[in-house]
C-alpha positions as CSV (number, residue, x, y, z in Angstrom):
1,X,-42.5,-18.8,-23.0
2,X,-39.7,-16.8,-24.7
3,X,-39.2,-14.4,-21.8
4,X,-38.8,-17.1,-19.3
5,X,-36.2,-18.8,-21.4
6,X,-34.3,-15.2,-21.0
7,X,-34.8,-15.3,-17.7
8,X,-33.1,-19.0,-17.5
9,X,-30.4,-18.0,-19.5
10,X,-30.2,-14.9,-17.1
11,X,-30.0,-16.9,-14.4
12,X,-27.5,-19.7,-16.0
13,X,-25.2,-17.5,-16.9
14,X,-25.0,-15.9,-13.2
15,X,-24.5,-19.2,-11.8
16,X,-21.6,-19.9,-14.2
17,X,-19.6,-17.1,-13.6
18,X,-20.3,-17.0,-10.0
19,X,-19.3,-20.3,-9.8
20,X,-15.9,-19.0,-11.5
21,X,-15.6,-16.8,-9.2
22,X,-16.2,-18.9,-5.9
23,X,-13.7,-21.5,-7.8
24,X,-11.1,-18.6,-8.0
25,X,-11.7,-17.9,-4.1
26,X,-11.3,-21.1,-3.2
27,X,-8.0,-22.0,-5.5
28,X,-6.3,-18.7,-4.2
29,X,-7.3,-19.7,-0.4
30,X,-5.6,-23.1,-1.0
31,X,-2.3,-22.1,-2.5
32,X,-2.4,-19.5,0.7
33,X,-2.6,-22.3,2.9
34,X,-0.1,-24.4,1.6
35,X,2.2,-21.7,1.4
36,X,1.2,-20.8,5.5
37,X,2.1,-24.5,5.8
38,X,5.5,-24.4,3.6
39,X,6.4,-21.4,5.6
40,X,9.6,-21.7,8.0
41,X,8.4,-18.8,10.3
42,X,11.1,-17.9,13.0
43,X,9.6,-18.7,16.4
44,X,9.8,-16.1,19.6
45,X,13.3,-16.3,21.0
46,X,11.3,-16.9,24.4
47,X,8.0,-17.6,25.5
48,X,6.2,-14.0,26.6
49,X,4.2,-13.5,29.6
50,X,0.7,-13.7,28.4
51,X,-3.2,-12.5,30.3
52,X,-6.2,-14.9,28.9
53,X,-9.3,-13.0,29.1
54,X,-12.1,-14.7,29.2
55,X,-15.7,-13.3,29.3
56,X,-17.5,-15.4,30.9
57,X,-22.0,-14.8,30.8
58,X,-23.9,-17.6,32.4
59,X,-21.3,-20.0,31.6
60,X,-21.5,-21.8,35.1
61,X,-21.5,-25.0,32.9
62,X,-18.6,-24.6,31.2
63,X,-16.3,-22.1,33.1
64,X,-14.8,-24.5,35.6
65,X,-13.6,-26.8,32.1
66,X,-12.3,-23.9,30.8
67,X,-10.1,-22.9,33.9
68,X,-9.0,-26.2,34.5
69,X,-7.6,-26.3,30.8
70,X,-6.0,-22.8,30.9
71,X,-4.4,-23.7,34.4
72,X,-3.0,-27.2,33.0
73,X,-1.1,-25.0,30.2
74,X,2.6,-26.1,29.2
75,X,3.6,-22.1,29.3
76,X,5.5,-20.7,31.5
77,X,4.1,-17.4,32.3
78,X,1.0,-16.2,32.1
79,X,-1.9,-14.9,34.1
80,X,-6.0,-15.3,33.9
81,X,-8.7,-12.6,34.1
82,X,-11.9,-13.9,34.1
83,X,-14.7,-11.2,33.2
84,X,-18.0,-11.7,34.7
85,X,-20.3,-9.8,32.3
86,X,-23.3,-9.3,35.0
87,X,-24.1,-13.5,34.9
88,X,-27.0,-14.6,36.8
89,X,-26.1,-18.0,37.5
90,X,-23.4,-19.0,39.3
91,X,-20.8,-18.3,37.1
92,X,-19.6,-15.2,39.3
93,X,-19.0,-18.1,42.5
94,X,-17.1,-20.3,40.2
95,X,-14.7,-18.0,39.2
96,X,-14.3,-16.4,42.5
97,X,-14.0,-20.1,43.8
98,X,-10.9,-20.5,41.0
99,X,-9.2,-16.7,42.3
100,X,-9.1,-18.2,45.8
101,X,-7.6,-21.1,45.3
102,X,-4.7,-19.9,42.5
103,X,-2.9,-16.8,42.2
104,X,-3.3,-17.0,38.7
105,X,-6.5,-16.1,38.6
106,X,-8.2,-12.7,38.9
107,X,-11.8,-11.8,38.8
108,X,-13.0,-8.9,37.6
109,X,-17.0,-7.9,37.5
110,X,-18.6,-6.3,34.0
111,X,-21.8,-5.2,33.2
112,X,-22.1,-4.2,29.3
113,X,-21.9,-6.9,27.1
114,X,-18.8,-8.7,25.4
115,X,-16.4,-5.9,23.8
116,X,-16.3,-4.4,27.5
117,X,-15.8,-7.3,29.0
118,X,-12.7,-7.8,26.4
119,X,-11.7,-4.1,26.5
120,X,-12.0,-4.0,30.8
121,X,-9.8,-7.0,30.3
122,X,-7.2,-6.1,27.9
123,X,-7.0,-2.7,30.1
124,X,-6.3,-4.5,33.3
125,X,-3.7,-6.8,32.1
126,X,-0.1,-6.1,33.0
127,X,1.1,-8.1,29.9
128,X,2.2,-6.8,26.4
129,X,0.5,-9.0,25.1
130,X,-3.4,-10.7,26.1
131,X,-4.7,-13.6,24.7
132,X,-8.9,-13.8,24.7
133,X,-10.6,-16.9,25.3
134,X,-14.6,-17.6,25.3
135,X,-15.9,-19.6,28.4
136,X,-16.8,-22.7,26.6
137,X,-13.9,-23.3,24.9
138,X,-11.0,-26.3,26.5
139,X,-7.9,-25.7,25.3
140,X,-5.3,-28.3,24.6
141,X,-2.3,-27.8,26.8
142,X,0.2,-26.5,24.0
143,X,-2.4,-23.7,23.0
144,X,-0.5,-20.7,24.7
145,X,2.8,-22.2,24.2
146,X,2.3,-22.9,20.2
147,X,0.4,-18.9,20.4
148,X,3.4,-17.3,22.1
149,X,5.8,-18.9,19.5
150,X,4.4,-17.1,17.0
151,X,4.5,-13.5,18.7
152,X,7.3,-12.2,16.7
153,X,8.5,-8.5,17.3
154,X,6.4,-6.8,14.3
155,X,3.0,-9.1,14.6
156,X,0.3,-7.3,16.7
157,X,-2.1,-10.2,16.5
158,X,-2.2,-14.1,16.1
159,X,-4.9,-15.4,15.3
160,X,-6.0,-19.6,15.8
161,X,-8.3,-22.3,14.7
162,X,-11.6,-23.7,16.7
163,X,-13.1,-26.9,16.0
164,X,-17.2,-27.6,17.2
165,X,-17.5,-29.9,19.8
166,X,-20.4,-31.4,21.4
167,X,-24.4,-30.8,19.9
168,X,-25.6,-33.7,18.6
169,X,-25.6,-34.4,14.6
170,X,-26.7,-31.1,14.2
171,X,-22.9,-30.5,15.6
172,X,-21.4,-32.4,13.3
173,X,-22.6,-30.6,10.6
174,X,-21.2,-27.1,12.2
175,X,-17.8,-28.7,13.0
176,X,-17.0,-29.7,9.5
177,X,-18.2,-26.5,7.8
178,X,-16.0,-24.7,10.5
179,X,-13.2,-26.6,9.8
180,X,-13.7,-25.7,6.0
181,X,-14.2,-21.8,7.2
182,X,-10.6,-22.1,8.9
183,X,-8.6,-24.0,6.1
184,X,-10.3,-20.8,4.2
185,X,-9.6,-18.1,7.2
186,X,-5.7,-19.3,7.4
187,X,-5.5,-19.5,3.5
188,X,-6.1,-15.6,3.4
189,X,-3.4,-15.0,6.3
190,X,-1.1,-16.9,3.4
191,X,-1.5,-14.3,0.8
192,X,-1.6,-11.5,3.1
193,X,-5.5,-11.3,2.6
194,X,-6.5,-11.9,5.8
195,X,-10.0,-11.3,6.8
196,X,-11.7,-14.1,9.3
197,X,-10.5,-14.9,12.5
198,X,-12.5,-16.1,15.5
199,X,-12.6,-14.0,18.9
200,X,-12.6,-17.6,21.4
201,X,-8.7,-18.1,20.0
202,X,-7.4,-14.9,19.9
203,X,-3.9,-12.9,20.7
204,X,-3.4,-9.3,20.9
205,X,0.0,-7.3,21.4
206,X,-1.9,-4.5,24.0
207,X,0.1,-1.3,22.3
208,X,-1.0,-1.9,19.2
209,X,-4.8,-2.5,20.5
210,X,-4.6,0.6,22.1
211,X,-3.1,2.2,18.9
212,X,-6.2,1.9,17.0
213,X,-8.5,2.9,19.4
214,X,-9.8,-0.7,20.7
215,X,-13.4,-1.6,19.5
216,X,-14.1,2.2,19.1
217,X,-16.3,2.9,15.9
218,X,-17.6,-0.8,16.3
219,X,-18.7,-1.1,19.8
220,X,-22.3,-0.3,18.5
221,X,-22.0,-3.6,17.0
222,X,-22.6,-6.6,19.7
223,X,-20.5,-8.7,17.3
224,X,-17.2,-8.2,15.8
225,X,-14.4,-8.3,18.5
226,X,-12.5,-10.1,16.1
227,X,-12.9,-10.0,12.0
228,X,-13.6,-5.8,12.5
229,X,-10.3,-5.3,14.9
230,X,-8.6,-7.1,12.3
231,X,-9.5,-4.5,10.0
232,X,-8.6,-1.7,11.6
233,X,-5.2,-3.1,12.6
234,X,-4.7,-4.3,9.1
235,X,-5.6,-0.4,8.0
236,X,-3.1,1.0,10.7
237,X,-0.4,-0.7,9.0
238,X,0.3,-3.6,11.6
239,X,1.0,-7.4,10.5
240,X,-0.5,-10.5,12.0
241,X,-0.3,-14.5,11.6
242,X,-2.3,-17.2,11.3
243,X,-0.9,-20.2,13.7
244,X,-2.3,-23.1,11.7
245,X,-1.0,-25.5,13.4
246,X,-2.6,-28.3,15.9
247,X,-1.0,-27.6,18.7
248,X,-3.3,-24.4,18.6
249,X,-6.9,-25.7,17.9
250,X,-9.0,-24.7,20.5
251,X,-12.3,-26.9,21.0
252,X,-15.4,-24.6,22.0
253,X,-19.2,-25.5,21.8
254,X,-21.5,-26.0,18.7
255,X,-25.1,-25.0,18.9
256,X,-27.2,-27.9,20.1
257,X,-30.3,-26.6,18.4
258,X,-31.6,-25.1,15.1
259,X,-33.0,-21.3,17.1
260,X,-29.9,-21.3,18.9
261,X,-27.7,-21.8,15.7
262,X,-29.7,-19.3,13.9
263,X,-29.7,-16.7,16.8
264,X,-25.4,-17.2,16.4
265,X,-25.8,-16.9,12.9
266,X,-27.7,-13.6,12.6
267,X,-25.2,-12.3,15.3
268,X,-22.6,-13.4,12.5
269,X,-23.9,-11.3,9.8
270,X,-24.8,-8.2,12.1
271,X,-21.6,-7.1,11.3
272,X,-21.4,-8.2,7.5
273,X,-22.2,-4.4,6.5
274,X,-18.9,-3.2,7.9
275,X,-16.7,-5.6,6.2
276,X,-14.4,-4.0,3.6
277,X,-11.9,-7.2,2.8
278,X,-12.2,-7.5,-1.1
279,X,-11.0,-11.1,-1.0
280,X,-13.8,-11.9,1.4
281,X,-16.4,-10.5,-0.4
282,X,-15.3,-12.2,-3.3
283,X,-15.9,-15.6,-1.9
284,X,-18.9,-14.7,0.5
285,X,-20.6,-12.7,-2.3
286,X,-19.8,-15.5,-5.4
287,X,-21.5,-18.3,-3.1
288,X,-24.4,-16.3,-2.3
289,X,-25.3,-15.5,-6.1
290,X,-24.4,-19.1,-6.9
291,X,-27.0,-20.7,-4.6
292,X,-29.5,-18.1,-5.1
293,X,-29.3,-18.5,-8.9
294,X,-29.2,-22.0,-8.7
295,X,-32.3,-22.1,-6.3
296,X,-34.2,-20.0,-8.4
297,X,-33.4,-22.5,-11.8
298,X,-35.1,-25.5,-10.1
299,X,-38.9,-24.2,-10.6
300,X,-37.8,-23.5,-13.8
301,X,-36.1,-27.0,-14.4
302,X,-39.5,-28.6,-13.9
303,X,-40.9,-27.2,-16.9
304,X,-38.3,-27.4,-18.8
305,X,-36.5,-30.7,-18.2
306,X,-33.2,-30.0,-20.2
307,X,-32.0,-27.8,-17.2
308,X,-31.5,-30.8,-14.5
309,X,-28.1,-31.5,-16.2
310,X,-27.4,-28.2,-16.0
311,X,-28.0,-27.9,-12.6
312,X,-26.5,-31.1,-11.8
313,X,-23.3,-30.0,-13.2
314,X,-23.5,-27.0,-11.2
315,X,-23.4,-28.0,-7.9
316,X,-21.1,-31.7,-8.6
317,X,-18.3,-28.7,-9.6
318,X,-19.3,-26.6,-6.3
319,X,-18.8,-29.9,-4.7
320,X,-15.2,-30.7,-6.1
321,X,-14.1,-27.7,-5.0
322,X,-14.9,-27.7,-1.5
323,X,-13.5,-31.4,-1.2
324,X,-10.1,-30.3,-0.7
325,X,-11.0,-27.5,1.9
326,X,-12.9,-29.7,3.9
327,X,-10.0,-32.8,3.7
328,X,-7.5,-30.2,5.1
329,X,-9.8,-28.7,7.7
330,X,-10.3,-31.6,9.0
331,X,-6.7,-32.7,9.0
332,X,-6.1,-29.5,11.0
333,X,-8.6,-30.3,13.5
334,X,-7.5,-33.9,13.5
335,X,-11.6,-35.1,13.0
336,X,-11.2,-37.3,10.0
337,X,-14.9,-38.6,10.4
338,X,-16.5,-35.4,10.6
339,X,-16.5,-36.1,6.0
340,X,-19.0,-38.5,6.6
341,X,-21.1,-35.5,7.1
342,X,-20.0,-33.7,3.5
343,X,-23.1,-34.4,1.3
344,X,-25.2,-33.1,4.8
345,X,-23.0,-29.5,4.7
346,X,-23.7,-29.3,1.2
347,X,-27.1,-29.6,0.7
348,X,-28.2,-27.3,3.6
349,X,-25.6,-25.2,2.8
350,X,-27.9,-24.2,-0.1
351,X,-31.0,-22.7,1.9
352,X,-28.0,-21.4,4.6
353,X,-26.1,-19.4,2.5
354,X,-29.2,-17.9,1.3
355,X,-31.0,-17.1,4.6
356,X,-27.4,-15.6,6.1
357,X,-27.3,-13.4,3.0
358,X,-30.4,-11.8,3.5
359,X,-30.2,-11.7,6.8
360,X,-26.9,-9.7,6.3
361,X,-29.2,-7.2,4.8
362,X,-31.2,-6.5,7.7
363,X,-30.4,-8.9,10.5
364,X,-33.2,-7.6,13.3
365,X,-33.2,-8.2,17.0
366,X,-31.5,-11.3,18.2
367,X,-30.9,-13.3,21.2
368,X,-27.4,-13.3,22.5
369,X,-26.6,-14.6,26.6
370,X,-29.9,-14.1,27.3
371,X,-30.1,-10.6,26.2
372,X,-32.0,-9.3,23.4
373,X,-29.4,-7.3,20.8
374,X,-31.0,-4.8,18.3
C-alpha cells in the first residue's frame, strides 16, 4: 500500500502546482485583456483598400451566405477573390454566378489544398493589404471597416474573434469554449505574447507576408495558416493587434457531430509540434498535466476515500478561474446564454484536453474537405 500512497502524493502534488501554473496563465491573459480593452489605440487615418480571400472547398452551402455578407460591407473599398480549391460540388458555379453579376468579385481556380489557395490569393491581390475569410463564416457588416481601423503603419497583421454558430447542443458547447479561447487569444496580444489567432478572421499587410517567405517551412503542414505565420512574423520582428472588439466578430460554423469535431480537432494539434510561444505552452501544457493527474487520482480515490475532497477542491478552483474568461468571452461575442452550458464545457473538457494532448503527440491521418491529410 505504501508505494501507491507515493504515487498519490506524486500525483497530488503535480495537480497542485499545475493548477498554479494554469491559474498564473489565466491571471496574466486577463490583465492582457483588460489592458487590450483600456487601450486608446489610434485608428487608420483612412480606411485602406482591402482583397478578402476566401478559400472556398465544397462550400456550395455556405458560399452564397458568405458573399452576400462580404458584399453588404460598410467599407468603402475593397475587392473579393474567391479560391476554388478543386470543389466538386457546385461551389465553383456559385462563385462564378457571384463574379458575373459584381465586379467585386473574382474567381480564381486552385487545386492543392488551403495554404495555396491563401498564398494564390494573397499573390493575386492588388492590395497592400488582404484580409482571409473561410467560406462558412457571415460577417457582420462593420467587420472590414472595424479591421481596416486597426491597420496602423507598423502592424503587419490584425488578427479577430469567431464565435460558433449553428450545430446543435453539441454547438453550444464549442461556441462557449471558443469564446473562452478568444478572451485568452486577445489577452496574449495585451502583453505582447501573442500566440492564437484563427485563419477565418484574418488580415495581412502583403509586404510583410512576402517578407517572411509566406507559409514556406510550414506548408507540409495542412494546418497552420494562421498561429505558425504568426510566429514567424513575430520572429522577423513585425508587430500585430488584436481587434477585440464586436464590431469584428465573425460568426463561422461549429461541428455538427462528434467525428467531424474530432477530425477538426486533430487537424488543430497537427501543428502543436511547431509551436514555440512560451506563454502558450505554459497554459496548454499546465491544463494537460492538471486533467491527466487529476484523472489518474480518481481510481485511486476509490480506495482511498480521503482523496474526493481533494479532488473536489481541485477542479471547484479550475472552475473559478475559468468563470471570468468565459463571462468576458461571451460578452465579446454578445451570447450571454451560451453560460448555461459552463458545467457541460467543464466536465468534457477533462477527457478533451487529454485526448488533444496525445493526439498532439502523434496526430495520424485525418479527414479534412473530403481529403484524407497524413
Amino acid at each position: 500500500m505504501e508505494p501507491l500512497r507515493i504515487t498519490w502524493s506524486v500525483l497530488d502534488a503535480m495537480a497542485w502546482l499545475a493548477l498554479m501554473g494554469y491559474a498564473a496563465y489565466v491571471a496574466f491573459s486577463l490583465f492582457g485583456y483588460l489592458k487590450l480593452q483600456l487601450a486608446v489605440a489610434s485608428p487608420a487615418a483612412d480606411l485602406p483598400p482591402l482583397t478578402v480571400i476566401i478559400p472556398a472547398r465544397n462550400e456550395e452551402a455556405r458560399l452564397a451566405a458568405c458573399l452576400d455578407a462580404v458584399l453588404a460591407q460598410q467599407h468603402p473599398r475593397f475587392h473579393i477573390l474567391v479560391v476554388d480549391d478543386a470543389s466538386t460540388d457546385a461551389t465553383l458555379r456559385i462563385a462564378r454566378q457571384y463574379a458575373e453579376r459584381d465586379d467585386r468579385v473574382t474567381v480564381l481556380r486552385g487545386h492543392s489544398g488551403k495554404k495555396a489557395a491563401l498564398q494564390q490569393g494573397i499573390a493575386e491581390a492588388a492590395t497592400a493589404w488582404v484580409v482571409t475569410l473561410d467560406a462558412d463564416c457571415t460577417p457582420p457588416p462593420g467587420w472590414l471597416a472595424t479591421l481596416g481601423r486597426a491597420m496602423i503603419p507598423d502592424i503587419a497583421m490584425v488578427c479577430g474573434p469567431v464565435t460558433l454558430v449553428g450545430g446543435g447542443i453539441f454547438g453550444q458547447w464549442q461556441a462557449l469554449e471558443s469564446a473562452g479561447l478568444m478572451v485568452l487569444s486577445a489577452g496574449a496580444f495585451g502583453l505582447d505574447m501573442p500566440g492564437m489567432n484563427n485563419g477565418a478572421n484574418l488580415a495581412l499587410r502583403k509586404d510583410a507576408f512576402l517578407a517572411v517567405g509566406g507559409y514556406a517551412g510550414t506548408d507540409h503542414l495542412a494546418s497552420g495558416d494562421d498561429m505558425l505565420l504568426l510566429q514567424k512574423l513575430r520572429r522577423a520582428g513585425y508587430c500585430v493587434r488584436y481587434a477585440a472588439d464586436k464590431a469584428a466578430v465573425v460568426p463561422t460554423q461549429a461541428c455538427s457531430g462528434l467525428s467531424g469535431f474530432l477530425q477538426q480537432r486533430r487537424r488543430w494539434v497537427s501543428k502543436a509540434r511547431a509551436y514555440r510561444n512560451p506563454f502558450l505552452l505554459l497554459g496548454s501544457g499546465s491544463l494537460f498535466v492538471f486533467f491527466l493527474a487529476w484523472l489518474l487520482l480518481l481510481p485511486a480515490a476509490l480506495l482511498f476515500s480521503p482523496l474526493f475532497p481533494t479532488l473536489g477542491v481541485l477542479l471547484g478552483l479550475k472552475w473559478l478561474l475559468d468563470a471570468p474568461v468565459l463571462a468576458a468571452g461571451v460578452a465579446l461575442v454578445r451570447r450571454p446564454l451560451l453560460l448555461l452550458w459552463y458545467p457541460v464545457v467543464q466536465l468534457l473538457q477533462i477527457p478533451y484536453v487529454i485526448w488533444a494532448g496525445c493526439m498532439s503527440l502523434s496526430p495520424g491521418a485525418y479527414r479534412w474537405k473530403d481529403r484524407i491529410v497524413r
